[in-house]
C-alpha positions as CSV (number, residue, x, y, z in Angstrom):
1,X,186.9,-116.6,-63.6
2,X,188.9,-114.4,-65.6
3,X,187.2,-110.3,-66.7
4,X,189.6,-109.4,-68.4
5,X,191.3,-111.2,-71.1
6,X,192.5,-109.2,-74.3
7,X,190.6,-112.3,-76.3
8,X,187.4,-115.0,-75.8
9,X,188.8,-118.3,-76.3
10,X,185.1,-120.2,-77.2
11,X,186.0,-123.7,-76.4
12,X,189.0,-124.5,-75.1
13,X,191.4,-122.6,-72.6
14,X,194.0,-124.7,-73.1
15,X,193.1,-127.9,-72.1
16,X,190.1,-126.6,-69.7
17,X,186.5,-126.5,-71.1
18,X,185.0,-122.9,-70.0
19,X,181.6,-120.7,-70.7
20,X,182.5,-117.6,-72.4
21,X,180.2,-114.8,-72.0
22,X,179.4,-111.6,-73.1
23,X,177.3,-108.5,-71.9
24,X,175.8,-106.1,-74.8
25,X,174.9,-103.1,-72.8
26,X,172.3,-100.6,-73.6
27,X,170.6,-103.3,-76.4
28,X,167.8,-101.0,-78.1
29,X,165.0,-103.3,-78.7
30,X,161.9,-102.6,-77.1
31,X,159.3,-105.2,-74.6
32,X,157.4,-107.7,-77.2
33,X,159.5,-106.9,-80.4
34,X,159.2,-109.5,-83.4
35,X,162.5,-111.0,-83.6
36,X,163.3,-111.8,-87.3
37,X,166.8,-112.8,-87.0
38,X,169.6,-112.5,-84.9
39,X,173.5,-113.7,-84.5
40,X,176.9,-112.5,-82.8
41,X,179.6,-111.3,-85.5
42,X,183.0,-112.7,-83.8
43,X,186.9,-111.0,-85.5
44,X,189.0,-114.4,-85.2
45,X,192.5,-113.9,-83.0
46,X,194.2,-116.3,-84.9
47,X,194.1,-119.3,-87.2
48,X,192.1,-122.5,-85.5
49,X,191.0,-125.5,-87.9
50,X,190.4,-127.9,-85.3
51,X,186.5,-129.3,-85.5
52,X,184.2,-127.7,-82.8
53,X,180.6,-127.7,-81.6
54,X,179.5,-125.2,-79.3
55,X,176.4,-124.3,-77.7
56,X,174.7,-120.7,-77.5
57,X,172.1,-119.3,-74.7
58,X,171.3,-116.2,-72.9
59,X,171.1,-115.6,-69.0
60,X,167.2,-115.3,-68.0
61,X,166.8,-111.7,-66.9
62,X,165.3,-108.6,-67.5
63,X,168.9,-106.8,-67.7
64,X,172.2,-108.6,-67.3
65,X,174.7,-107.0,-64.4
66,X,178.3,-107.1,-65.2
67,X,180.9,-110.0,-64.9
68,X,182.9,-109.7,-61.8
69,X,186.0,-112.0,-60.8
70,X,183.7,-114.5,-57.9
71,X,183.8,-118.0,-58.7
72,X,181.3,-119.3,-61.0
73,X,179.7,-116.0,-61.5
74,X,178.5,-117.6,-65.0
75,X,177.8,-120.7,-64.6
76,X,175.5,-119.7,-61.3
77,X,173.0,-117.2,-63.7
78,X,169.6,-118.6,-64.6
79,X,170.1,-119.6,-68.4
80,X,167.3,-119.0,-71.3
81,X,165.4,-122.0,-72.4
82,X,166.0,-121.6,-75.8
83,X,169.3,-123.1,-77.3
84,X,171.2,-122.9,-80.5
85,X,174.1,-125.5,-81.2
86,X,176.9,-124.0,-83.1
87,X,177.6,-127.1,-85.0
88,X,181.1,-128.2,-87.4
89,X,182.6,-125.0,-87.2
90,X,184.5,-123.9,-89.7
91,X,187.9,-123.3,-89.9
92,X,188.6,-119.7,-88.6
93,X,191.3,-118.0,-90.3
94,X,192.9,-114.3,-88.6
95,X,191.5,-111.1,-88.7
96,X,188.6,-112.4,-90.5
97,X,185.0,-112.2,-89.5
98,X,182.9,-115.3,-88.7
99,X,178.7,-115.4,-87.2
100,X,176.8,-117.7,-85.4
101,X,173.5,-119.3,-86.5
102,X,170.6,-117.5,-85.9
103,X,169.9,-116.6,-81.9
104,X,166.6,-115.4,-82.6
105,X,165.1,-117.6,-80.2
106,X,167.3,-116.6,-77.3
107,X,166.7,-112.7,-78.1
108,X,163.0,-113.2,-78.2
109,X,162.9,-115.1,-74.9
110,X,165.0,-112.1,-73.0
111,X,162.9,-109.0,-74.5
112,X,159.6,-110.6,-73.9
113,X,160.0,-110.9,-69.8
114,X,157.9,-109.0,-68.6
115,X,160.6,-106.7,-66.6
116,X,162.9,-106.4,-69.9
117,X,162.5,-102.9,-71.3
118,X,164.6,-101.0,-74.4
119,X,168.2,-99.9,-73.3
120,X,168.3,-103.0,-70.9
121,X,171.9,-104.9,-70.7
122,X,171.5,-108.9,-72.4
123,X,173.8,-111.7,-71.3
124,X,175.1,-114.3,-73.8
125,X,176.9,-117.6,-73.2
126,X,178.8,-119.7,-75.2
127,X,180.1,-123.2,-74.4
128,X,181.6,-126.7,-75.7
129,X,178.9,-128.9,-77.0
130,X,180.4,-132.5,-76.2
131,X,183.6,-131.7,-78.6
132,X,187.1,-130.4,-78.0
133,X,189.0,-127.3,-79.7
134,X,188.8,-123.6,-79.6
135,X,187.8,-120.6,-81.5
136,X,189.2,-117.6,-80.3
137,X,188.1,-114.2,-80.6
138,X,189.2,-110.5,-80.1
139,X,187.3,-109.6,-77.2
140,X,186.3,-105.6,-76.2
141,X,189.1,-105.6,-73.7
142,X,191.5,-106.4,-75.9
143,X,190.2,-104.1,-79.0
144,X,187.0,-102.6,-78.4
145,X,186.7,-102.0,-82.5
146,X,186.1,-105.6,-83.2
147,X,184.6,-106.4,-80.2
148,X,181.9,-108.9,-80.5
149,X,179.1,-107.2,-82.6
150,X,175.5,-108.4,-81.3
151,X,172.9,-107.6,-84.6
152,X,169.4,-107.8,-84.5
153,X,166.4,-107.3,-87.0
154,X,163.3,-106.8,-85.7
155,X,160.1,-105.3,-85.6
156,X,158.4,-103.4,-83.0
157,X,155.4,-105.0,-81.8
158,X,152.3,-102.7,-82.4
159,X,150.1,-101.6,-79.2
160,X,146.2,-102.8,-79.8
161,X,142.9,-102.2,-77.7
162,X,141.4,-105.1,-76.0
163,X,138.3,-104.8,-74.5
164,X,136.5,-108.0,-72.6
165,X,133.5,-107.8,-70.6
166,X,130.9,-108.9,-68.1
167,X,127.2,-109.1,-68.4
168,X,126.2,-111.6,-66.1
169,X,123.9,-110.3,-63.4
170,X,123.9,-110.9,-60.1
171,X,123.5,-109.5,-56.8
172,X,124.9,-109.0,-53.1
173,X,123.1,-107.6,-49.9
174,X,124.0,-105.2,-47.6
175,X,126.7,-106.5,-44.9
176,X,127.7,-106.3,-41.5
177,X,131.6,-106.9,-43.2
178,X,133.2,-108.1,-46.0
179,X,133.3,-111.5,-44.7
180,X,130.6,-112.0,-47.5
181,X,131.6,-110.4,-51.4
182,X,130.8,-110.9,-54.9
183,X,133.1,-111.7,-56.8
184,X,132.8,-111.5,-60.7
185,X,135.4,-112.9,-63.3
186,X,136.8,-111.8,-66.5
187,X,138.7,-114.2,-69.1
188,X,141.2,-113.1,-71.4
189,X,141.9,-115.4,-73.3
190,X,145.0,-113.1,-75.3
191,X,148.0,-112.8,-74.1
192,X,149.7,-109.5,-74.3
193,X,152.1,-106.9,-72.1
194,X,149.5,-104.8,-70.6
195,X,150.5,-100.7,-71.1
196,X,147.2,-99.0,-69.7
197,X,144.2,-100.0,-68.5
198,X,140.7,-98.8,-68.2
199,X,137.5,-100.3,-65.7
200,X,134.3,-99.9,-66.8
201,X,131.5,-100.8,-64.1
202,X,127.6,-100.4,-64.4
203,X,125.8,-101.3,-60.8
204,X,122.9,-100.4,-58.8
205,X,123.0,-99.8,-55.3
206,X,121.2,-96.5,-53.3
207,X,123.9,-95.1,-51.3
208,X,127.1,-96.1,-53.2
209,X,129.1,-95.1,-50.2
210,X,128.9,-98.2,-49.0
211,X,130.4,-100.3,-51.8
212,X,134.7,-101.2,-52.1
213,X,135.9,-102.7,-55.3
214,X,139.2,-104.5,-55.8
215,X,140.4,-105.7,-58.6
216,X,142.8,-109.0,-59.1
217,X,145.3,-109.5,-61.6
218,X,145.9,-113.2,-63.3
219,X,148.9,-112.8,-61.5
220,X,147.7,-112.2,-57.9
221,X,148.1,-108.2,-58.3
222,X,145.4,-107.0,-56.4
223,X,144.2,-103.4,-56.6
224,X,141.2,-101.5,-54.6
225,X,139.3,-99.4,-57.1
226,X,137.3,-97.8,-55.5
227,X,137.0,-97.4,-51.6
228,X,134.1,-97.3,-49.4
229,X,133.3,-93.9,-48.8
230,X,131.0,-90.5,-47.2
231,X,128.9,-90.8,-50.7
232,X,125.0,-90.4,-50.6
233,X,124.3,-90.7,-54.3
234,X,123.3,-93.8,-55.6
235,X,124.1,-96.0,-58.7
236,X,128.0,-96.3,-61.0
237,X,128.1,-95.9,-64.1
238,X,131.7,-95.0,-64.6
239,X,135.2,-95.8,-66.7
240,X,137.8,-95.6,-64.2
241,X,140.9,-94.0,-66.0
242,X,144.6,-92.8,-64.3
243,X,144.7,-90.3,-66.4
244,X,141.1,-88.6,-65.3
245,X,141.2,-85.5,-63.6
246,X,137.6,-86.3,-62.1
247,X,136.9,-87.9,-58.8
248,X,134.9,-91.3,-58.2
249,X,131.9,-89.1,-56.6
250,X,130.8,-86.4,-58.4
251,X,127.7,-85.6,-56.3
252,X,125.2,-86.8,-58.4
253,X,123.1,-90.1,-59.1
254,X,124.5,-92.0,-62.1
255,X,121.9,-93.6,-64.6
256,X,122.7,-97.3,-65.1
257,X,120.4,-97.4,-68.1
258,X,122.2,-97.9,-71.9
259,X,124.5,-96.5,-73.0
260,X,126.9,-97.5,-70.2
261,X,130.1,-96.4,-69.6
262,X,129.7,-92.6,-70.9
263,X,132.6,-91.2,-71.6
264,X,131.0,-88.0,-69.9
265,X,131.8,-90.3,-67.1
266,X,135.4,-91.0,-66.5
267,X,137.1,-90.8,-63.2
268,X,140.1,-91.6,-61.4
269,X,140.5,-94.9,-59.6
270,X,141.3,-94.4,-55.6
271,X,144.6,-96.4,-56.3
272,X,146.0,-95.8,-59.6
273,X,145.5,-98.6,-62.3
274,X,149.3,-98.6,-63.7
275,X,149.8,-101.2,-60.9
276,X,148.8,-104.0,-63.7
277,X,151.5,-102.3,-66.6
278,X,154.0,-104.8,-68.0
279,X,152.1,-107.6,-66.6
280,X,150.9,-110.4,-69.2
281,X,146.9,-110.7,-69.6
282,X,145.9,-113.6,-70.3
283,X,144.6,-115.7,-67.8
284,X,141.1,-114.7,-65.2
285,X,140.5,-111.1,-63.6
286,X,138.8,-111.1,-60.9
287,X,136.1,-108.2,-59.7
288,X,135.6,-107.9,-55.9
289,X,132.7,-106.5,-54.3
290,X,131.9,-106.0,-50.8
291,X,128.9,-104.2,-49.4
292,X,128.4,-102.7,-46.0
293,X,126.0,-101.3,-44.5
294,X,127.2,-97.7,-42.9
295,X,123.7,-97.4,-41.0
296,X,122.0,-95.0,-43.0
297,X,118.9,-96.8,-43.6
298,X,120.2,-100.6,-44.2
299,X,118.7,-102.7,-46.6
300,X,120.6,-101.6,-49.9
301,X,121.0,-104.2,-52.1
302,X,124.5,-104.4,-54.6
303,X,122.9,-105.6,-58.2
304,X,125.8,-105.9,-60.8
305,X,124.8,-105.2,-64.0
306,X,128.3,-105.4,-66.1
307,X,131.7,-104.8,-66.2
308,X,134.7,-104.0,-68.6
309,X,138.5,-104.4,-69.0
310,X,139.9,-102.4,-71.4
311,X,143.5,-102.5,-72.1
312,X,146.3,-100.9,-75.0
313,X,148.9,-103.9,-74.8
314,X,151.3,-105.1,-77.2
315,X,151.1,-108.3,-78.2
316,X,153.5,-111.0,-76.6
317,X,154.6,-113.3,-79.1
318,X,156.8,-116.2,-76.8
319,X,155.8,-117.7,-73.2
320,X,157.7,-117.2,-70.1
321,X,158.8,-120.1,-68.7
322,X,159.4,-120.2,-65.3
323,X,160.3,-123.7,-64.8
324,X,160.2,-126.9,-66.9
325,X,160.9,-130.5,-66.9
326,X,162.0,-132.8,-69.9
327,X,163.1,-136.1,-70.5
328,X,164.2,-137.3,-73.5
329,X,165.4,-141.0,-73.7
330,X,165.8,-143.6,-76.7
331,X,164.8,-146.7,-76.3
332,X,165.9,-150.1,-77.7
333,X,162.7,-152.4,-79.3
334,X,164.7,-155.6,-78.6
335,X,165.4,-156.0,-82.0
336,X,169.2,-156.0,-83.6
337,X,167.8,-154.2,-86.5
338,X,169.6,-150.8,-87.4
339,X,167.9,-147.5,-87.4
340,X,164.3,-149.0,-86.0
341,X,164.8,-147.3,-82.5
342,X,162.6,-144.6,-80.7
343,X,162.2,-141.7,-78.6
344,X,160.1,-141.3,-75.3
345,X,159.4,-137.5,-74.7
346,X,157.7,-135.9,-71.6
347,X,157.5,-132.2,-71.2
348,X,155.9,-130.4,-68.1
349,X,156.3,-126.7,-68.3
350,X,155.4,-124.3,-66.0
351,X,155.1,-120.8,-66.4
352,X,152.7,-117.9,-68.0
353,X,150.6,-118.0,-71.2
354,X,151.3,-121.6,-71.3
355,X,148.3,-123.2,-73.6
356,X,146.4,-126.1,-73.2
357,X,148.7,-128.6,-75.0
358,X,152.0,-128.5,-76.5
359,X,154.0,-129.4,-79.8
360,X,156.8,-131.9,-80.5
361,X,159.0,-131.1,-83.9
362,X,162.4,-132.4,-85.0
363,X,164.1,-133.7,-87.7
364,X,166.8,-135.9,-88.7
365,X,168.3,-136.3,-92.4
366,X,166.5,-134.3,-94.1
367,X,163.2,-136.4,-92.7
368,X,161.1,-134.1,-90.2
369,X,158.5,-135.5,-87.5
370,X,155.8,-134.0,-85.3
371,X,153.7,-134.5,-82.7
372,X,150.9,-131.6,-81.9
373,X,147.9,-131.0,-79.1
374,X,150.2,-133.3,-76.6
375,X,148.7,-132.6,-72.7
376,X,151.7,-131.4,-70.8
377,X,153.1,-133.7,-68.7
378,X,151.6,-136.9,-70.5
379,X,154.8,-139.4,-72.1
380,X,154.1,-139.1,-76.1
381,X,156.3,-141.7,-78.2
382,X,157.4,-140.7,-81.0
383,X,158.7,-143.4,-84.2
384,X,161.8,-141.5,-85.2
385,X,164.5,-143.9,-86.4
386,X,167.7,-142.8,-86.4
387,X,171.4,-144.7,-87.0
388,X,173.6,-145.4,-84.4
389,X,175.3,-142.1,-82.8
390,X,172.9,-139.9,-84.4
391,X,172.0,-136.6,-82.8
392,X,167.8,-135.7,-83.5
393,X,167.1,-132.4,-82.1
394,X,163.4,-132.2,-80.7
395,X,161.8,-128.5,-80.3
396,X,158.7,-128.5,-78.0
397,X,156.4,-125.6,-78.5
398,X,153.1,-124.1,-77.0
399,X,150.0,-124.7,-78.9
400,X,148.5,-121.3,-78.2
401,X,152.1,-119.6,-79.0
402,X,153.7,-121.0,-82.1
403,X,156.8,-119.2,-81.9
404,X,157.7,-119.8,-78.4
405,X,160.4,-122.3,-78.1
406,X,160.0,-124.1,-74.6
407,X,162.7,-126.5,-75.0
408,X,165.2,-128.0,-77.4
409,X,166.2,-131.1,-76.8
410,X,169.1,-133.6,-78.1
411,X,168.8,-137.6,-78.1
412,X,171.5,-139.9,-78.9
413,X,170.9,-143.4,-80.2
414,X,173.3,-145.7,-79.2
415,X,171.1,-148.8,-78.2
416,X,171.5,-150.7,-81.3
């Protein structure tokens, strides 16, 4: 592990494969951002002509701490799904500048985590792809002008109001505990970085004082809205909002007839609702209602009326994979007949905003192939004939998120 080399040999050390990587610190691009394009601008260190593939990814994490001199302090970092091959270099002549493809897809997989934020550090890597040869580089150590340059375009994603709700009566007695709730969900079926959030609730209960409310997150964040409390009044008909100065009970009886949710109306959760910001949406919320009797009278019956969710978010525009598997195999048909072989895909991601299905793409020779609504997990064949030695890349995407690259994979026929 070497931190400080005057120059980035991408390659070959020598006669030693290694992963080069690089840390851009401070990279201004905010949570959510459209990437449009992206590549690394490299200032050769020399004349190289040898004939190279390399490979491209980023380390999965929300900011990237800095090298140190452990042993594989690299090659031990989680590693971005997406994948770019840096394919038939060409030759690289000194003191000139060269780029990589387009990295777009690695960018937009780090900045839409959910704990990346603008002015966060990004990790990139850069190893041999099954070749031999180098490329070298001046690195920042060695001349910080032409240090490796890191350029972006993009476009900030827009915040939007979401609002879901739900109608669907039902009731809940008075209790001894809250061994017994109601619980009442809401779907969204969008998935976006959430940035504030507001609860709407209409109920009818005399004596509100004895009612808690939690709310629960998609993710398993669970907050309590409103605690059970000294409160004689009866009926909510509220918006819950951090940023109201008015408390929960306000000494009088709220009217639960239409319109509901007055904004005359707002008041402060118990526990303040920016517990849920920079979480992703989509996916089932989940009201909680318990209702116990404090002994004033007993008998009070909870009846829920409706409820709302109303968010600013910006929209997310790739999943976040957590983990997936993927085989990709060719197969021989038996026959001795050139370029009439196949691939066997299966895919079985795991992760957030994940949709019901998934895509296969690829393309070999100018011929392109897909696959689409594929359950996850299920073995799809595809018919793509390729000659011996051949390399067809296969991109598997997210039905419900058509930019999200969950994997790229490479298949080699050699059967025939």
């Amino acid at each position: 592990m070497d931190i400080g080399s005057s120059d980035l040999e991408l390659g070959e050390d020598g006669s030693d494969d290694q992963i080069c990587g690089m840390r851009f610190r401070a990279v201004n691009i905010p949570k959510g951002a459209v990437i449009n394009s992206a590549y690394i601008e490299f200032y050769a260190d020399g004349n190289h002509t040898d004939a190279i593939n390399l490979d491209i990814y980023g380390e999965d994490i929300g900011t990237a701490d800095g090298f140190s001199g452990s042993t594989n302090n690299i090659s031990n970092r989680d590693t971005t799904f997406a994948r770019v091959h840096w394919d038939d270099i060409e030759s690289w002549t000194d003191n000139a500048l060269y780029q990589t493809p387009d990295i777009s897809s690695i960018i937009q997989e780090i900045v839409n985590r959910s704990d990346w934020t603008a002015l966060n550090n990004m990790a990139i890597f850069i190893e041999m792809d099954g070749s031999s040869g180098t490329r070298r580089a001046e690195s920042h150590n060695g001349n910080a002008g032409v240090a490796p340059l890191l350029v972006i375009d993009y476009e900030p994603a827009t915040a939007m109001t979401y609002t879901y709700d739900n109608t669907q009566a039902a009731t809940l007695s008075n209790q001894a505990n809250c061994n017994t709730t109601l619980s009442k969900i809401i779907s969204i079926p969008d998935s976006f970085f959430i940035e504030d959030l507001r609860v709407g609730l209409n109920v009818a209960h005399t004596y509100r004082g004895d009612l808690q409310v939690q709310l629960t997150s998609p993710t398993g964040t669970t907050l309590n809205l409103i605690n059970q409390k000294n409160d004689s009044n009866d009926h909510y008909d509220l918006m819950l909002a951090d940023a109201s100065p008015n408390a929960i009970n306000d000494n009088t009886n709220n009217q639960i007839s239409t319109p509901i949710y007055q904004n005359d109306r707002l008041a402060a959760p118990d526990n303040p609702l920016s517990i849920f910001d920079g979480e992703l949406a989509k996916g089932n919320w989940m009201l909680t209602f318990c209702n116990i009797d404090q002994g004033n009278s007993g008998g009070r019956d909870l009846t829920f009326n409706s409820a709302r969710l109303m968010f600013e978010g910006t929209p997310s525009f790739t999943c976040i994979i957590t983990e997936v598997e993927v085989s990709a195999t060719c197969n021989d048909n038996g026959t001795t007949v050139i370029n009439d072989d196949y691939y066997t895909i299966t895919v079985a991601p795991e992760g957030y905003k994940l949709g019901t299905a998934y895509n296969v793409a690829g393309s070999y020779n100018g011929t392109s192939f897909t696959a689409s609504n594929l359950p996850y997990g299920t073995p799809q064949t595809l018919a793509v004939q390729v000659p011996i030695g051949a390399r067809t890349d296969l991109i598997i995407t997210d039905v419900d998120s058509t930019t999200c690259s969950i994997a790229t994979r490479s298949c080699i026929n050699s059967v025939d």
